[in-house]
N, C-alpha and C positions, 0 to 999 in steps of 0.2 A: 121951917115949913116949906119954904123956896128949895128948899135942898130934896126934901121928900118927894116935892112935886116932880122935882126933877128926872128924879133917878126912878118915876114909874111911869114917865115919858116913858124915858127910855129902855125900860123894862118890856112897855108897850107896843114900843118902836119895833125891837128886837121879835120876839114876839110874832108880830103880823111879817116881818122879814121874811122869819122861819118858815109861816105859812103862806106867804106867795111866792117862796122857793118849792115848796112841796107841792103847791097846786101846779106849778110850771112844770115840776119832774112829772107830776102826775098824768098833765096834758101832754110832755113829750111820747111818753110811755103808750098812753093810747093811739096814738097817731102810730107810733112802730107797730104797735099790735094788730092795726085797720090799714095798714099801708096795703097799698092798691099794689096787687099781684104784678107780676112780670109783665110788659106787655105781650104780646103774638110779635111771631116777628116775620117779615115778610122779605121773601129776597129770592134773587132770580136764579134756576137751575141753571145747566152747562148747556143747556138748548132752548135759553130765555126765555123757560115760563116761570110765572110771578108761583112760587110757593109759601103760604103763608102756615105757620106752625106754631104751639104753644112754648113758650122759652123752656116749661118743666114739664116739655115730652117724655113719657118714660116707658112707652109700650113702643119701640121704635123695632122695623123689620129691614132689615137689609142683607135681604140672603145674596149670598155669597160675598159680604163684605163683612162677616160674622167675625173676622180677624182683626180689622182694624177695630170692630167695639169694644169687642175682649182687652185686645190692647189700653183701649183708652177706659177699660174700668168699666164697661156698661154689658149688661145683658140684654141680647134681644129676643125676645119673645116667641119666634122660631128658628131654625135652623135649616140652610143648605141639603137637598139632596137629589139625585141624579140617580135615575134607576133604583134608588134603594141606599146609595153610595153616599156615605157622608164625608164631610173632611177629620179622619178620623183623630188628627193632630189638634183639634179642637175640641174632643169628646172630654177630655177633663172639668173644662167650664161649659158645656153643650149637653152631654149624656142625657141629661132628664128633659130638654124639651122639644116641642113636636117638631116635624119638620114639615118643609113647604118642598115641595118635587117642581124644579126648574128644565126638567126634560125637555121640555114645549114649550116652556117660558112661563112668565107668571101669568096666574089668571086670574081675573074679578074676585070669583067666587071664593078662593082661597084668601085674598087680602079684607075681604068682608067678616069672613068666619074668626081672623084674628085679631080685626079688630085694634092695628094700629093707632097711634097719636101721630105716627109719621114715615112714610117709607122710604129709604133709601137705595137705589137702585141702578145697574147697569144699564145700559144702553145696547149692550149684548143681550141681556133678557127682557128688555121690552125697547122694541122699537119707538122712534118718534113718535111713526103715525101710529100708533097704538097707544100713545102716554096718556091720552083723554078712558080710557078703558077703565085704568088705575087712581087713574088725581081723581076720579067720580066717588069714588070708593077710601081716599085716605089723600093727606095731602102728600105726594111724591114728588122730590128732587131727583133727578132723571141724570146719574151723572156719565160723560161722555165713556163709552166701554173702549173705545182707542187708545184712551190714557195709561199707557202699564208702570207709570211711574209712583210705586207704590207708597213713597215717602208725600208727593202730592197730595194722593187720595187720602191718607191719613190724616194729614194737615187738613184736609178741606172740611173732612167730619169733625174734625176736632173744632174746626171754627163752626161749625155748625151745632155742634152740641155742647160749646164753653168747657173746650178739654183741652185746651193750647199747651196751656203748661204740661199736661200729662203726657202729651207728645214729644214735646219738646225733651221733656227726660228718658224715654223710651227713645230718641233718635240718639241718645248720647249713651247709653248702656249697648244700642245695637251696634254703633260705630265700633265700642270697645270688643264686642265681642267677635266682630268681623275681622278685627287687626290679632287680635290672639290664636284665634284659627287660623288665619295667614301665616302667620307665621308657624306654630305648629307643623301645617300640611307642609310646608316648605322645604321643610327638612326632612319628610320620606316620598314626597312626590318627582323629584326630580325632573327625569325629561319623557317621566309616561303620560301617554295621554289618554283620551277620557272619551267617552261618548255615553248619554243617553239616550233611551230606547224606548220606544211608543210602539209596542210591537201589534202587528195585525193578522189575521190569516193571511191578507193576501199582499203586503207589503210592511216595511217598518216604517217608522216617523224616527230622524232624530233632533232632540232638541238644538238649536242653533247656539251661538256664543253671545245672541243678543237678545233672547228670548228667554222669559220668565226664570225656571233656574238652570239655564246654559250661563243668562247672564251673571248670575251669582256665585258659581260654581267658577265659571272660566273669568269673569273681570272684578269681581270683587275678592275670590280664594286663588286667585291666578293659578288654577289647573289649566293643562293643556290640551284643546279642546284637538278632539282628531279631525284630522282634515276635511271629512266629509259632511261635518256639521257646519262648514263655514263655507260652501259651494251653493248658497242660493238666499237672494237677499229678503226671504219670507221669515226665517231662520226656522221652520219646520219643514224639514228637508225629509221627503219621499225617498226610499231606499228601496227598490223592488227586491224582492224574496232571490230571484238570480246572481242579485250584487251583494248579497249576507258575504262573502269572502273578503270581501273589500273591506269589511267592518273590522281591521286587524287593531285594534284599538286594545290597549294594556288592562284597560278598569273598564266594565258596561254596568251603566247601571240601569235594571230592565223598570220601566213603570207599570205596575198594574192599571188597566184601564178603566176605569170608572164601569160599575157592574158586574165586573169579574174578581175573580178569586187571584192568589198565587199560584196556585196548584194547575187553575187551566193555563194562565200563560207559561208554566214551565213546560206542561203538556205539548202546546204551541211551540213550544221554541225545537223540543227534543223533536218532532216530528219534521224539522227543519233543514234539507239536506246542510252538508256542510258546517252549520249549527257546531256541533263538537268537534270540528278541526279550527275553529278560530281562537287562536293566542290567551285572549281574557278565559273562555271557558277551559282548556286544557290545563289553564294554570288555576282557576279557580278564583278570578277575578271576578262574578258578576255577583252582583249584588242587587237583590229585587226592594224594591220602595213604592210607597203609596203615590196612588194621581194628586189625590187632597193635596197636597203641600207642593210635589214639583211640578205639578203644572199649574202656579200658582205665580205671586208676587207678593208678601205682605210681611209684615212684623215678625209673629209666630210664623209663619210658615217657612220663610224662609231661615229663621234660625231653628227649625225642624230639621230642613236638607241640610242643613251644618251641621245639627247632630247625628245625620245621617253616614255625611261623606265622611265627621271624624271618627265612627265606628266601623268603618268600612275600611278607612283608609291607614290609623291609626291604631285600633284595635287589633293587630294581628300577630 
């Protein structure tokens, strides 16, 4: 009898074990299910204003830094453009959506119409005192437009939009891809040198050896920059239309100007005295490229000018 009783104890025991193990999962499980959303997160831009944002922002605009979210995996909501001019190196993951015109800079009525969770934004297209225009309108991080150190501003969005790791591997695929080109160009470039071309009706621009991809081109694929790109420490050196002779540079690569075509800046150049007596063009060294990318700094863009320079340079 003693025996019986026993063993339906503990049949019992067992039993109610079972089930305040299953009420417990049961209760863990709702709690996961009801857990309180991500907080907002609040943190100071590059010109210490407080911006506060949702952690699972997903309608984020940050034209012209359209490069850095592509890279870290995100879409943003509109796209870059300038007279009509888009950065055409980004149309792959871009093509289908609208664009914001940064001609004038951003305006109210545009960041309203799109209706971001968060704006991300130069300092080149909206001034300081102008940043209350915009934060009225969407929360915007106002990041310093002086900064052209591209791997920074990547870094910075990625801490801002929990993409660190994505970065972080995307900084080590671009490393490798920079040292393979190195070397490559290394062995047909020799000791020609290089100039890019900002060309104008009434003067040229060349890009400098420290500036957006002068710097890429001359200190990261160590091409030889011609001398006349490294005579002014703006590194967007003014060439008046008189001093075209002096451009005796081996490689030119011409940039299209945001708004124009190829066809009028070839226009522009033939109509250029002198123009077809300089060394690159006789020999059939120039080679015309989009503004989108070289006058630029970013992930994709500047491994665009890489695909650029080793079809130009390599391809022949």
């Amino acid at each position: 009898m003693y025996r019986h009783g026993k063993k339906a104890f503990l049949s019992l025991t067992l039993v109610l074990s079972m089930l305040l193990a299953a009420c417990v999962n049961s209760s863990e499980q709702q709690e996961d299910n009801t857990a309180t959303p991500k907080a907002d997160i609040t943190i100071k831009d590059d010109f210490g204003h407080n911006v506060t944002y949702s952690a699972k922002s997903s309608r984020i605009l940050a034209p012209y830094m359209e490069d850095a979210l592509v890279t870290l995996g995100i879409t943003p909501i509109a796209k870059y453009s300038a007279g009509g001019t888009v950065q055409q190196h980004l149309e792959p993951w871009l093509k289908e959506l609208p664009i914001i015109d940064l001609t004038s800079g951003i305006s109210p009525e545009a960041v309203v119409e799109l209706d971001p969770d968060l704006v991300l934004i130069s300092s080149h297209f909206l001034p300081v005192d102008k940043y209350d225009t915009i934060a009225k309108a969407a929360p915007t991080y106002l990041i310093d437009g002086g900064n052209t150190d591209w791997r920074a501003v990547l870094n910075k969005l990625a801490t801002l939009l929990d993409k660190t790791d994505v970065a972080e591997a995307k900084m080590i695929d671009y490393d490798k891809e920079i040292a393979t080109a190195r070397d490559q160009l290394k062995n047909v470039s020799g000791d020609q040198t290089v100039a890019i071309v900002w060309p104008s009706e009434k003067e040229f621009y060349l890009v400098g050896s420290q500036f957006l991809s002068g710097k890429l081109i001359y200190g990261e694929l160590g091409l030889i920059p011609h001398p006349l790109a490294t005579t002014t420490s703006d590194n967007f050196v003014a060439l008046s239309l008189e001093k075209v002779a002096e451009l005796d540079a081996d490689e030119l690569f011409i940039i299209t100007p945001e708004g124009q075509t190829e066809k009028q800046v070839r226009e522009l150049l033939q109509g250029i005295p002198l123009w077809a007596e300089l060394p690159a063009v006789k020999n059939k060294k120039v080679y015309h490229v989009e503004s989108g990318h070289w006058i630029n700094s970013a992930y994709l863009s500047n491994l665009s000018v890489v695909d650029d320079v080793k079809k130009a340079l390599l391809d022949q």
